[in-house]
C-alpha positions as a Python dict, from the first residue, in 0.01 Angstrom:
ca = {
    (1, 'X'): (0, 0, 0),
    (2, 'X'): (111, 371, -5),
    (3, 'X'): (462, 239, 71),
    (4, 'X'): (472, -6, -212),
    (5, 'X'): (304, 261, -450),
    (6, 'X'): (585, 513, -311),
    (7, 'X'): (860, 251, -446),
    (8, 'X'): (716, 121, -782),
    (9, 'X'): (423, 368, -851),
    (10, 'X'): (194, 203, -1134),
    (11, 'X'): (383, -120, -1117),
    (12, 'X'): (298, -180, -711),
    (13, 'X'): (97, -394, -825),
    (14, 'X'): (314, -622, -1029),
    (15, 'X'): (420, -724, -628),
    (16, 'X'): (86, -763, -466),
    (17, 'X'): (-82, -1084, -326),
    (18, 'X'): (-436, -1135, -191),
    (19, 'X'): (-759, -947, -238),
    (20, 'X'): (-759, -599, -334),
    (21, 'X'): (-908, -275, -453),
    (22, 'X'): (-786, 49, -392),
    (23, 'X'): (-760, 373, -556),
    (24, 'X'): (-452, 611, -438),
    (25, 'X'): (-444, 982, -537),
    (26, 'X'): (-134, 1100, -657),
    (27, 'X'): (-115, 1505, -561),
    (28, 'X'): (250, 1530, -704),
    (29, 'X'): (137, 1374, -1046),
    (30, 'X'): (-201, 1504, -1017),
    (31, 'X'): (-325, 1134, -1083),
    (32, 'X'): (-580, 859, -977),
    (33, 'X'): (-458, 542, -976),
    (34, 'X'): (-716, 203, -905),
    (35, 'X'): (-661, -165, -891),
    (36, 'X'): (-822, -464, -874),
    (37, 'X'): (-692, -792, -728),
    (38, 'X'): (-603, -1064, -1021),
    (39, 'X'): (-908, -1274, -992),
    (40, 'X'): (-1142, -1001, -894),
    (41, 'X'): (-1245, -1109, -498),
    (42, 'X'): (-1293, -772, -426),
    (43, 'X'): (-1487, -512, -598),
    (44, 'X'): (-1431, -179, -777),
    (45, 'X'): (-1738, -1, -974),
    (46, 'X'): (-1709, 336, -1112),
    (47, 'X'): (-1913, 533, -1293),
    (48, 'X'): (-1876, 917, -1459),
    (49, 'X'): (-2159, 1214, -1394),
    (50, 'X'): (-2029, 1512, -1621),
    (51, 'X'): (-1707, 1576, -1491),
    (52, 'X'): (-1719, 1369, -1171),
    (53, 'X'): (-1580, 1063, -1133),
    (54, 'X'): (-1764, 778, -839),
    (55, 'X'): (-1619, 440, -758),
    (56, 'X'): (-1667, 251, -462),
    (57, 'X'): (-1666, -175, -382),
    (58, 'X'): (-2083, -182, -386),
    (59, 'X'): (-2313, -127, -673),
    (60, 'X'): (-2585, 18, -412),
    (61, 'X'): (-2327, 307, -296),
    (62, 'X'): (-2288, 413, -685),
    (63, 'X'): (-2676, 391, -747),
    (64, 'X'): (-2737, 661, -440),
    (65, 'X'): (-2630, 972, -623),
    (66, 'X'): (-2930, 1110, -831),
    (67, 'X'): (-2768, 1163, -1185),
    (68, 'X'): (-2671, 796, -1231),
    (69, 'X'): (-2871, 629, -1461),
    (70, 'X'): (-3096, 361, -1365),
    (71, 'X'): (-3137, 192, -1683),
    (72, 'X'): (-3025, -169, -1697),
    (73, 'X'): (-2761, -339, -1937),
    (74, 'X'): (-2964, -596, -2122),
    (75, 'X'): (-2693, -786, -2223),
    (76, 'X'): (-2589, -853, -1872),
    (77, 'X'): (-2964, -993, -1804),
    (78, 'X'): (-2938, -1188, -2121),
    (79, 'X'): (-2596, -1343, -2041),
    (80, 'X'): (-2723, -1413, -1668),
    (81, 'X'): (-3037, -1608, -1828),
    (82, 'X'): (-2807, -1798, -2114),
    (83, 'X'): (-2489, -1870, -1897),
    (84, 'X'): (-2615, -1780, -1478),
    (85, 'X'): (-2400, -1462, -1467),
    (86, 'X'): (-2282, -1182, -1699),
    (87, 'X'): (-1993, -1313, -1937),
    (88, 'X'): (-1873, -899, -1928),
    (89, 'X'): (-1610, -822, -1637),
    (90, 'X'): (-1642, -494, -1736),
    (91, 'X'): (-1972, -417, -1678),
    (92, 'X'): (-2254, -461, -1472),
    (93, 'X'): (-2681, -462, -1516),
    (94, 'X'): (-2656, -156, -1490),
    (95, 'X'): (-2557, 64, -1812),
    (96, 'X'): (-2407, 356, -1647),
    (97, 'X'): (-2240, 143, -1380),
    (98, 'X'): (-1932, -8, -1486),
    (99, 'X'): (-1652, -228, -1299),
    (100, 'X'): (-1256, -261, -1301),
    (101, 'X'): (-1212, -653, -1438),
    (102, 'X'): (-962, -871, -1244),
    (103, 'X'): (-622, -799, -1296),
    (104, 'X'): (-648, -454, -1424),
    (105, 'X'): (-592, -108, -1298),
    (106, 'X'): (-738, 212, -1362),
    (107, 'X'): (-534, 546, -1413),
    (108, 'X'): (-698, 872, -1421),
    (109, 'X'): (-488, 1241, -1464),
    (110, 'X'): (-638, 1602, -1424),
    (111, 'X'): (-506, 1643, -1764),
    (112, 'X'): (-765, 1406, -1952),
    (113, 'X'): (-1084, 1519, -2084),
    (114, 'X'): (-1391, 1322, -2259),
    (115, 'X'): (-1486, 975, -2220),
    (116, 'X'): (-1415, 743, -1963),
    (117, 'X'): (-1043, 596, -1910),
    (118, 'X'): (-950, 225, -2068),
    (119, 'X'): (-848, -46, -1768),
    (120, 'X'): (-487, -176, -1819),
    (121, 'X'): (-440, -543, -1739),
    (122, 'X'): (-131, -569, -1558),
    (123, 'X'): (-112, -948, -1539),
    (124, 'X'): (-205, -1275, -1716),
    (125, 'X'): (-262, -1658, -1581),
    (126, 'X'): (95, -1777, -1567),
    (127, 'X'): (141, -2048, -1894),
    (128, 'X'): (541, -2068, -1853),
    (129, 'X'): (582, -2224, -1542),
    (130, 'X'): (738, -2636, -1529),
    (131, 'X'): (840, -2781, -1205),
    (132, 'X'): (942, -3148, -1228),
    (133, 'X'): (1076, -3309, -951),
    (134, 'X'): (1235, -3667, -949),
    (135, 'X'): (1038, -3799, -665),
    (136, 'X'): (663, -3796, -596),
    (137, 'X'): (671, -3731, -272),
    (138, 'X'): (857, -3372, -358),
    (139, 'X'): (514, -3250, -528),
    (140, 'X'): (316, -3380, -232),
    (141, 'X'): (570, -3179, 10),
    (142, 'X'): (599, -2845, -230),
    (143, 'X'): (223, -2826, -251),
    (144, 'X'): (166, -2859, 126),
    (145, 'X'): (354, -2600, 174),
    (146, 'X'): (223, -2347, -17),
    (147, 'X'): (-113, -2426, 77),
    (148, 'X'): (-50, -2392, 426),
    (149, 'X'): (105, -2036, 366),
    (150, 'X'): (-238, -1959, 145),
    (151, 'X'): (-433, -2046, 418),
    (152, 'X'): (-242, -1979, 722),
    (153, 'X'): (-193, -1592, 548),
    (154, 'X'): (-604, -1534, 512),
    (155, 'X'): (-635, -1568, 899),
    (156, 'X'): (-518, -1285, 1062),
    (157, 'X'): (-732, -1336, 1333),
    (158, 'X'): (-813, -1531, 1691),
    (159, 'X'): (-1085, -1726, 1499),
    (160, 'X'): (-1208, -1817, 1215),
    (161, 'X'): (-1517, -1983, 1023),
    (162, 'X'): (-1484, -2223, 747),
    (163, 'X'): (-1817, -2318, 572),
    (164, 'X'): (-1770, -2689, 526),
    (165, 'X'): (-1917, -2957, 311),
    (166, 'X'): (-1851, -3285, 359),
    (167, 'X'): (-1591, -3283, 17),
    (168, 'X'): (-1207, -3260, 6),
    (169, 'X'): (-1207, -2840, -80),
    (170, 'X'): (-1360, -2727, 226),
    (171, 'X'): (-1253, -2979, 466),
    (172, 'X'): (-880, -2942, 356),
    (173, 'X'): (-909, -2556, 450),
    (174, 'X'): (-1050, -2623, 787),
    (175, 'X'): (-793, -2881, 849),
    (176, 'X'): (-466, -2681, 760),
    (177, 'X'): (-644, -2368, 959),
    (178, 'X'): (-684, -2564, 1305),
    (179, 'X'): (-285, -2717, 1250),
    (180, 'X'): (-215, -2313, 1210),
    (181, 'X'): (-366, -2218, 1526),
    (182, 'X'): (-216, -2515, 1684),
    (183, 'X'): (-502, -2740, 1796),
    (184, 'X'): (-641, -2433, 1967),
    (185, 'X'): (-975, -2316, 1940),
    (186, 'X'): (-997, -2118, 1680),
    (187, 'X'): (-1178, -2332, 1420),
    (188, 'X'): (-1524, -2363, 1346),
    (189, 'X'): (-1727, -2566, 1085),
    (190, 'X'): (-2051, -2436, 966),
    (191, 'X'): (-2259, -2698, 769),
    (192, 'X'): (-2545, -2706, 542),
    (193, 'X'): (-2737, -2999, 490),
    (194, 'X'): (-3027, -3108, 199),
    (195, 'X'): (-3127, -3438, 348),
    (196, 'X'): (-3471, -3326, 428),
    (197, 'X'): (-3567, -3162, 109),
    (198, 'X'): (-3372, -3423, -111),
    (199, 'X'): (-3384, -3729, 99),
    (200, 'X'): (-3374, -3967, -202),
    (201, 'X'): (-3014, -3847, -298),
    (202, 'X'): (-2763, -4028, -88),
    (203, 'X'): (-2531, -3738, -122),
    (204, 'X'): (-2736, -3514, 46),
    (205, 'X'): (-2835, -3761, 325),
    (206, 'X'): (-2454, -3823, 387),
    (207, 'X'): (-2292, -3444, 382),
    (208, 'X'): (-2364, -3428, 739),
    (209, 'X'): (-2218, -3718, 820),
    (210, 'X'): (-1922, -3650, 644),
    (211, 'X'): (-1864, -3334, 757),
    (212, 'X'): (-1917, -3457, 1150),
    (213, 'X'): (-1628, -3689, 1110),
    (214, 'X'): (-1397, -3414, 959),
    (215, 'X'): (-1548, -3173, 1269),
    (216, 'X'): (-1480, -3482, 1536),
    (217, 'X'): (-1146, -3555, 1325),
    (218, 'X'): (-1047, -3184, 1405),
    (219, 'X'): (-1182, -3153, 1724),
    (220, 'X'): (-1410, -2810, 1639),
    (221, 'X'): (-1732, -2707, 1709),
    (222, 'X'): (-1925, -2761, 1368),
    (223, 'X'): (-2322, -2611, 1309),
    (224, 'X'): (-2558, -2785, 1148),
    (225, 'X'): (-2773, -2625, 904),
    (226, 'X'): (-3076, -2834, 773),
    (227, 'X'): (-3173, -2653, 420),
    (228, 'X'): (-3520, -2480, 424),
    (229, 'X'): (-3601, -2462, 91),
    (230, 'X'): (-3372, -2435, -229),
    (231, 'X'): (-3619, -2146, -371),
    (232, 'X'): (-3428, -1850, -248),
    (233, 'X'): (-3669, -1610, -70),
    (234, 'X'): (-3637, -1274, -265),
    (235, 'X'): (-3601, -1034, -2),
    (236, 'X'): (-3229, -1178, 16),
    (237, 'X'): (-3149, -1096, -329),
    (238, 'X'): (-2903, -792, -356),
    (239, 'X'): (-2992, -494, -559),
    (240, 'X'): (-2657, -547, -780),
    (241, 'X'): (-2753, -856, -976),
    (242, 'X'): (-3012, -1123, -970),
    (243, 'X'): (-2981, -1434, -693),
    (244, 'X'): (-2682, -1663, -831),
    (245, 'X'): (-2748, -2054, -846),
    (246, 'X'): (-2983, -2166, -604),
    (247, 'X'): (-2765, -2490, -569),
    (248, 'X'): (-2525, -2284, -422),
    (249, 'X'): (-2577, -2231, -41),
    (250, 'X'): (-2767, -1929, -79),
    (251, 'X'): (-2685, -1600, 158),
    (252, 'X'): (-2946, -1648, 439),
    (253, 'X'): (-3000, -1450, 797),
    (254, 'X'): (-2886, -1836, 942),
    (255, 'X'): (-2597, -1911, 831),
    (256, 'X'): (-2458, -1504, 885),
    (257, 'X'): (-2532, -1545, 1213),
    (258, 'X'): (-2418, -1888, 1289),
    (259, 'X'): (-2040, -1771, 1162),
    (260, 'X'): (-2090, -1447, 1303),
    (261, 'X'): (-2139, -1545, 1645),
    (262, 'X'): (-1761, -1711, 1633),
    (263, 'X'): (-1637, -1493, 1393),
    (264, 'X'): (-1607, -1210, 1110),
    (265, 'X'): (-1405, -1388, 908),
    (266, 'X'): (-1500, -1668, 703),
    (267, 'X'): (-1259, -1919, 477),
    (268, 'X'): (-1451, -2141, 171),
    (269, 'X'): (-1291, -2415, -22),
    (270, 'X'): (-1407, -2216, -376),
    (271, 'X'): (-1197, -2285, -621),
    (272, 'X'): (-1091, -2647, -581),
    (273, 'X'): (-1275, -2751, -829),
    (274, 'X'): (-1142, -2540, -1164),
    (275, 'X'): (-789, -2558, -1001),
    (276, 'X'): (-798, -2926, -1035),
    (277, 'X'): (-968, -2979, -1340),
    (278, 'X'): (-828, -3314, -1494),
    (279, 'X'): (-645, -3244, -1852),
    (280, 'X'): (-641, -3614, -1969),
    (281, 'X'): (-531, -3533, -2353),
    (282, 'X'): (-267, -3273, -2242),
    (283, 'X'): (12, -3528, -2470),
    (284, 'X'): (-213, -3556, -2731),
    (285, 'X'): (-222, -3181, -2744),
    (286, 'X'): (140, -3165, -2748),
    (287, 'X'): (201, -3374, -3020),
    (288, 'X'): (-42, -3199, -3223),
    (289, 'X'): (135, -2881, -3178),
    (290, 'X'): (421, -2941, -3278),
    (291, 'X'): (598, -3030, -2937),
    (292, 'X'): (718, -3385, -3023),
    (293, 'X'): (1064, -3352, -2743),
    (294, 'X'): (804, -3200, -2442),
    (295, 'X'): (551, -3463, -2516),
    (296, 'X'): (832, -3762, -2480),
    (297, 'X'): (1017, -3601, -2203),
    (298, 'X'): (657, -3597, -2021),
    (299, 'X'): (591, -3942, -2130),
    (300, 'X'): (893, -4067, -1957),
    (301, 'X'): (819, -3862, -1638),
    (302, 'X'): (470, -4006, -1593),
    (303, 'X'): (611, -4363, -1627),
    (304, 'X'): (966, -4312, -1476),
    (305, 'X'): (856, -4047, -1143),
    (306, 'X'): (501, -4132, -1121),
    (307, 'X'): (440, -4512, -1266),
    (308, 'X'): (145, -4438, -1467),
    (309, 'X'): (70, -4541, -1832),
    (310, 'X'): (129, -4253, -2047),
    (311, 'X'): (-200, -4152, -2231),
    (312, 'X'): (-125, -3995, -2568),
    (313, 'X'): (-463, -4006, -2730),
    (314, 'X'): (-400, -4267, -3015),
    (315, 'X'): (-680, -4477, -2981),
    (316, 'X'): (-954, -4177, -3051),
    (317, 'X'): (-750, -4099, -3328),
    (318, 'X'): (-943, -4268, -3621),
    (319, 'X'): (-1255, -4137, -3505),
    (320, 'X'): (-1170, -3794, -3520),
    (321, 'X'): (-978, -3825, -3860),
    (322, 'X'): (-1319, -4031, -3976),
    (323, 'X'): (-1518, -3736, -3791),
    (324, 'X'): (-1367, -3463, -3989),
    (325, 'X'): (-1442, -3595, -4374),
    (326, 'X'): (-1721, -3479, -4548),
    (327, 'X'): (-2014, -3731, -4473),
    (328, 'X'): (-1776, -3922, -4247),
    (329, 'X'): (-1911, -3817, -3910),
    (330, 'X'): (-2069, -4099, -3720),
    (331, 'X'): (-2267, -3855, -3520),
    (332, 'X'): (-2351, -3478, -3562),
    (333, 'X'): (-2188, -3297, -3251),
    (334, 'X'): (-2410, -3212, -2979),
    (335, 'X'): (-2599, -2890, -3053),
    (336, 'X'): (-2474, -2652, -2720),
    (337, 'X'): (-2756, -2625, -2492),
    (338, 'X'): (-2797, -2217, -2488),
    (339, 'X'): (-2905, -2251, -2876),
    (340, 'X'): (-3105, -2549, -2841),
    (341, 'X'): (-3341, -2307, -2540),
    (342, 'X'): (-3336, -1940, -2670),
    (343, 'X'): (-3749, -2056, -2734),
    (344, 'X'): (-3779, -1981, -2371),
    (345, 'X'): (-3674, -1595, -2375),
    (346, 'X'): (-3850, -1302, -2581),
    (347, 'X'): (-3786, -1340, -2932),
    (348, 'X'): (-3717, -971, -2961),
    (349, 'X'): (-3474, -961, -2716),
    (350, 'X'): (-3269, -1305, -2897),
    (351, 'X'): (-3276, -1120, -3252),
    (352, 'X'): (-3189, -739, -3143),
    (353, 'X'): (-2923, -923, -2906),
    (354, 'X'): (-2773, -1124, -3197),
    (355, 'X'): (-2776, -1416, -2903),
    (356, 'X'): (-2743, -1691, -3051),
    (357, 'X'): (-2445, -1528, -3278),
    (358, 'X'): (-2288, -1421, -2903),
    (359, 'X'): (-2340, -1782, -2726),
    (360, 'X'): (-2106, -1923, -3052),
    (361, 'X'): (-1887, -1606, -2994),
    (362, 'X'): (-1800, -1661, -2675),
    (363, 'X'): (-1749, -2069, -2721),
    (364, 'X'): (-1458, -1946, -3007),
    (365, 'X'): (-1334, -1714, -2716),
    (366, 'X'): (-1297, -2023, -2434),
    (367, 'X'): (-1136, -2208, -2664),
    (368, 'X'): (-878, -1980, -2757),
    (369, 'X'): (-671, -1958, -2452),
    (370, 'X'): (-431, -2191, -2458),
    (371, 'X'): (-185, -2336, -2194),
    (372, 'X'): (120, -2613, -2190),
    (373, 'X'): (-79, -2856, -2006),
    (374, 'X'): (-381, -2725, -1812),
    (375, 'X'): (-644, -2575, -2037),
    (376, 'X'): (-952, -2710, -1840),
    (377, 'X'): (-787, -2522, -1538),
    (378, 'X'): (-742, -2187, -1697),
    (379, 'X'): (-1078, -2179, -1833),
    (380, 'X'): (-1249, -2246, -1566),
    (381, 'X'): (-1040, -2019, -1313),
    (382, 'X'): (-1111, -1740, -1573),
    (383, 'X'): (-1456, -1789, -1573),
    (384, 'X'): (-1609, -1444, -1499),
    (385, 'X'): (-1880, -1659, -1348),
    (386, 'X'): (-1633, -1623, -983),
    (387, 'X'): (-1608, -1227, -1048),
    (388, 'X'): (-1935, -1158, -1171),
    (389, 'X'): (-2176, -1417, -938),
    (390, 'X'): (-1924, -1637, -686),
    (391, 'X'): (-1740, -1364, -553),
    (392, 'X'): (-1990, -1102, -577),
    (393, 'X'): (-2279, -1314, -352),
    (394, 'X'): (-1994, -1370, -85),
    (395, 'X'): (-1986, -1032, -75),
    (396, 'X'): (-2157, -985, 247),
    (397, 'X'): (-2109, -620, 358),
    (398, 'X'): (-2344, -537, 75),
    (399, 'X'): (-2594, -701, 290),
    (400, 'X'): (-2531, -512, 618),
    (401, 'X'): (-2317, -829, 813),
    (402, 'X'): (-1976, -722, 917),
    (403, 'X'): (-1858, -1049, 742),
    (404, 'X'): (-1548, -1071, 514),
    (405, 'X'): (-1533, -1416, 289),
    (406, 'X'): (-1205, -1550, 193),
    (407, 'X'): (-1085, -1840, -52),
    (408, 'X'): (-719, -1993, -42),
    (409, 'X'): (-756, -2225, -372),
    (410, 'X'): (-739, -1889, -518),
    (411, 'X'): (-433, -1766, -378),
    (412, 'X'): (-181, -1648, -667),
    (413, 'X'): (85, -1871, -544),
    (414, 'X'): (-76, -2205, -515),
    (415, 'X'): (-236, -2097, -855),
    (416, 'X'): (89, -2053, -1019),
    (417, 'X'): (249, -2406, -822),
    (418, 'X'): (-86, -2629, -1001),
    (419, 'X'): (-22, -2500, -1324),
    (420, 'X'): (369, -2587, -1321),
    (421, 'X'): (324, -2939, -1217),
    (422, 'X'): (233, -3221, -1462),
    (423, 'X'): (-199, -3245, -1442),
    (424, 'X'): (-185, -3617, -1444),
    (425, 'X'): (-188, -3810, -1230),
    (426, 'X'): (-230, -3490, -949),
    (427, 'X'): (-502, -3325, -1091),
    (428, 'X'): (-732, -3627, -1185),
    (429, 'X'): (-942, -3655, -937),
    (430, 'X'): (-805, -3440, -716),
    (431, 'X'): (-524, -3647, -628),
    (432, 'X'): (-212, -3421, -537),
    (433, 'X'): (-511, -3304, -268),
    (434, 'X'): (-571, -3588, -173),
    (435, 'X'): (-210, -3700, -87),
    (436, 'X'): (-167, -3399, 100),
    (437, 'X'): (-443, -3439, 324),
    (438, 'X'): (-298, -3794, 398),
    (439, 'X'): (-328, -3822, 802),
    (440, 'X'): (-484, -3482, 797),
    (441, 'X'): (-858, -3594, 720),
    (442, 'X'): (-1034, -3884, 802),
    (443, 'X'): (-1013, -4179, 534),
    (444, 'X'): (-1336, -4192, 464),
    (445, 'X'): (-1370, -3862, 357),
    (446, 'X'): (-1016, -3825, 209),
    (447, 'X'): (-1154, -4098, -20),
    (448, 'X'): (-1492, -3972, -108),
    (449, 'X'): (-1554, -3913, -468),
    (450, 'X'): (-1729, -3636, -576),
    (451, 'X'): (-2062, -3600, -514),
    (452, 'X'): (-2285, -3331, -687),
    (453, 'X'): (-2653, -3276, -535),
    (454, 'X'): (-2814, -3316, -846),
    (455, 'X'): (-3181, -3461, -825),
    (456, 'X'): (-3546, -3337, -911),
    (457, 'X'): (-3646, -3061, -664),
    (458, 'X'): (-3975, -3072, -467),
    (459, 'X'): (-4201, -2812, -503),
    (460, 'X'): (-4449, -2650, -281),
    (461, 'X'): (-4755, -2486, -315),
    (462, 'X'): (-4659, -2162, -155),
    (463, 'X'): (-4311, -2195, -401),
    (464, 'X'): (-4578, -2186, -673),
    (465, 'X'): (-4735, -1903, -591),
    (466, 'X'): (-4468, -1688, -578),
    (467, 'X'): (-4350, -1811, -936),
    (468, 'X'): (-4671, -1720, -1063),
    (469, 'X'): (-4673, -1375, -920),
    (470, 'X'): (-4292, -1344, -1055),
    (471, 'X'): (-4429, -1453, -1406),
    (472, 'X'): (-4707, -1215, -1396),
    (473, 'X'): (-4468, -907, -1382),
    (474, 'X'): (-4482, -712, -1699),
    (475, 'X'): (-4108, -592, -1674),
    (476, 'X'): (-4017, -964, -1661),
    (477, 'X'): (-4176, -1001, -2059),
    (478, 'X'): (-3890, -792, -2169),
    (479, 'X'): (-3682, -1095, -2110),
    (480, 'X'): (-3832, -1438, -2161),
    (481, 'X'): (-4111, -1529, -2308),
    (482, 'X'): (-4404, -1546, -2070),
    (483, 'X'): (-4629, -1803, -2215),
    (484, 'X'): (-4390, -2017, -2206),
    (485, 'X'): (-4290, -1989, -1871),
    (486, 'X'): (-4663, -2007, -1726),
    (487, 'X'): (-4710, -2353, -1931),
    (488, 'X'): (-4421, -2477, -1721),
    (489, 'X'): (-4530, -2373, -1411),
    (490, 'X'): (-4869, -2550, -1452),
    (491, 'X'): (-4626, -2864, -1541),
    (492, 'X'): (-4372, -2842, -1196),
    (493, 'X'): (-4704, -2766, -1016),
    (494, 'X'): (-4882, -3108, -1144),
    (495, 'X'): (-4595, -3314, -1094),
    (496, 'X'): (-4466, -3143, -769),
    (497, 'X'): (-4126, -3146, -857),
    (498, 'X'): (-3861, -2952, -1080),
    (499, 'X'): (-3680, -3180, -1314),
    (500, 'X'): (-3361, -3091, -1429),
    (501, 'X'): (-3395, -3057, -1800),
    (502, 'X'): (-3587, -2744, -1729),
    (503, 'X'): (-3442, -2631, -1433),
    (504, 'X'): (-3190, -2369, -1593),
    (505, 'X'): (-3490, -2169, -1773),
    (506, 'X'): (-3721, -2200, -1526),
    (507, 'X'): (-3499, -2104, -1194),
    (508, 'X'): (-3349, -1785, -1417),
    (509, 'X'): (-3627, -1690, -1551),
    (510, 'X'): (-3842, -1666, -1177),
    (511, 'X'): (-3511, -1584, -1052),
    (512, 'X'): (-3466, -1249, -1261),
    (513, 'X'): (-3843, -1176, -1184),
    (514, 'X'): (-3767, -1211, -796),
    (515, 'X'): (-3483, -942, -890),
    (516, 'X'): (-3708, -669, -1091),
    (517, 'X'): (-3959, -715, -824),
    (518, 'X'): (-3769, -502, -584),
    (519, 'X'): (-3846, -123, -550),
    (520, 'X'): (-3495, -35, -649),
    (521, 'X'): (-3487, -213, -996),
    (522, 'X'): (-3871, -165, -1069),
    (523, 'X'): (-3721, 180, -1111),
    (524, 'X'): (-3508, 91, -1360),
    (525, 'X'): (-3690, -164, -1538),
    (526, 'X'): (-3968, 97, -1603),
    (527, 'X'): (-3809, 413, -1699),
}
């Protein structure tokens, strides 16, 4: 780092890979310079007192000195109950406590007085890059390889653990790990399973079994994990932010130790899913821009290179032109689900907050990014859902375990090689990954669709009770709106189960109690 800052200075980072953040004091130029990797793995908070500027890569370090506020952002907790995390990269639920967003840097001279410095971003999602090759097999080859390189470069290390489900993201990271340490044993699986508390979903009955054959496949160890409960115990929420989706693998004592014991290193197949996200009317958008020549010339790739039927979004045409006349609209659009809920939080809170004004806000802001041919790809991979919850509840030396968590799908390279290849066919359905992992993963699992865990979730009696002390806390009325949260608690508890229509108000809502409940926040939440 200090040699790549002694050759380019502010613009080092312009030829950095990986996960970073750093600050580097300049004595010559009497300067602080900070960075933050370009999708915001690692962490960088700061915060001013007076004159004095603190940063560090945990919210808890920042909230030890005395003179930093303790008072809590409230449109971070309202974001977190609307959309599961805080739409802001550039803050945090705390109002004093601010972070460096992905991609940015932070420069600080002697020289400046006053308020704090602006971040500088310092580097975009790529939207110029087009690789077309004349044979199929080329993309197959091209993406193996820099796959391999994204992986193979986040070991470092005798051994590593991959947390593995039994789908293609996970399983594809342990496989290309074990072919870098040649067979050896470096590998091993760690494994939750869900069959026990959701044993009428036959995805969660077969992710073991899945993940056994990929383990036996592979020849490494693999731990088996049976899931506990899916209510998060709060004692493992971290003092940063509340508990992130509970259908997530949540952070438990368990599964630290299980990697830990082969281990400090840990790889996840995050960010599969948002790299690969099919674009199915990417002609059709084309041709309604303006880019008749592109459009053909892609046409004639799809059938000539990859012999698929080119889909250029004809057919839907007359409804959409029939859509858009007054009257004409065979059905109203969907009303998005944060407006059709804001009943559930404190009506206070929803008109001082302009919320419903911010959820439409923030829909206009999605939609304006715009990209050649993978739209659903970018948005999703600039969700700050992975800097603001993903990568901030994998951060487990917050917690105390001498653990670091790395993700290859989000290495800049193999980023940049996705979005310059045609999405169809190798993004639909994960295809091009699936090619790849041709002879590298057993069939049946190379073959598996995906398979979400998505079911009503029992409830027991001792879960109930520690809702109904989470609804009873006063700082928790500041937020949602108690009464009705306690009528649907007596509802889950009658039926025994949580059905999914509710499950997003009721899991944030108890979920944010579970978080004010600690000692640490209480302080903030009442001062």
């Amino acid at each position: 780092m200090l040699h790549a800052y002694h050759a380019w200075a502010q613009d080092s980072v312009r030829y950095l890979l990986g996960d970073f953040a750093f600050a580097i004091w300049d004595a010559r130029q009497g300067r602080l310079f900070c960075a933050r990797d370009h999708f915001g793995v690692a962490h960088f908070c700061y915060t001013q007192v007076g004159d004095l500027l603190l940063f560090s890569n945990t919210l808890a370090c920042l909230r030890q000195h005395p003179q930093v506020s303790a008072d809590l952002n409230e449109q971070a907790v309202a974001d977190y109950l609307l959309f599961n995390c805080n739409q802001d990269t550039a803050t945090t639920f705390f109002s004093a406590i601010h972070q460096l967003p992905p991609a940015h840097t932070l420069t600080i001279t002697l020289a400046e007085h006053g308020g704090l410095p602006q971040p500088q971003r310092y580097w975009h999602l790529p939207g110029d890059g087009h690789i077309r090759y004349r044979q199929a097999a080329d993309y197959v080859e091209h993406f193996l390889e820099v796959f391999q390189v994204a992986v193979t470069d986040r070991l470092r290390t005798e051994r590593v653990t991959v947390w593995m489900s039994g789908g293609m993201d996970s399983t594809s990271v342990a496989a290309l790990a074990q072919a870098a340490y040649g067979g050896q044993a470096g590998v091993k699986a760690v494994t939750g399973v869900y069959d026990a508390l959701l044993p009428d979903t036959p995805a969660a009955r077969q992710e073991g079994r899945y993940a056994g054959l990929v383990a036996q496949a592979l020849g490494i160890p693999i731990c088996i994990q049976p899931g506990k409960t899916w209510d998060r115990d709060p004692a493992a929420a971290m003092a940063g932010y509340p508990p992130a989706d509970p259908n997530q693998w949540p952070v438990d004592a368990e599964r630290n130790q299980a990697s830990l014991e082969h281990s400090r290193v840990i790889l996840t197949g995050f960010g599969g899913d948002p790299l690969f996200r099919p674009q199915p009317d990417y002609l059709h958008r084309m041709l309604a821009s303006g880019r008749l020549r592109q459009m053909l010339a892609e046409a004639m790739h799809q059938v000539q290179v990859h012999r698929v039927r080119p889909q250029f979004g004809l057919l839907s045409l007359p409804r959409r032109l029939f859509s858009a006349l007054p009257g004409g609209a065979a059905r109203q659009p969907k009303e998005p689900w944060w407006r059709a809920t804001l009943d559930w939080l404190n009506p206070e809170l929803v008109t001082r907050l302009a919320l419903a004004e911010r959820g439409a806000a923030l829909d206009r802001a999605r939609l304006s990014w715009d990209h050649p041919s993978h739209v659903a790809a970018c948005h999703e991979l600039l969700d700050p859902m992975w800097p603001n919850q993903i990568f901030w509840g994998k951060e487990l030396g917050a917690l105390g375990w001498p653990l670091e968590v790395r993700h290859p799908f989000f290495d800049l390279r193999l980023v940049k090689y996705v979005l310059a290849i045609p999405p169809r066919p190798w993004s639909e359905r994960k295809f091009l990954l699936r090619e790849a992992m041709r002879g590298r993963l057993p069939e049946p699992v190379r073959l598996r669709p995906k398979t979400p865990l998505d079911a009503p979730l029992p409830v027991q009696p001792e879960i109930i009770a520690r809702w109904r002390h989470a609804a009873a806390l006063p700082e928790l009325a500041r937020f949602v709106n108690i009464p009705w949260l306690r009528q649907q608690i007596g509802v889950v508890e009658q039926a025994g189960v949580l059905e999914s229509e509710i499950r997003w108000p009721v899991r944030h809502s108890l979920y944010l109690g579970y978080w004010l409940d600690q000692p640490a926040v209480r302080v903030a939440t009442l001062s």
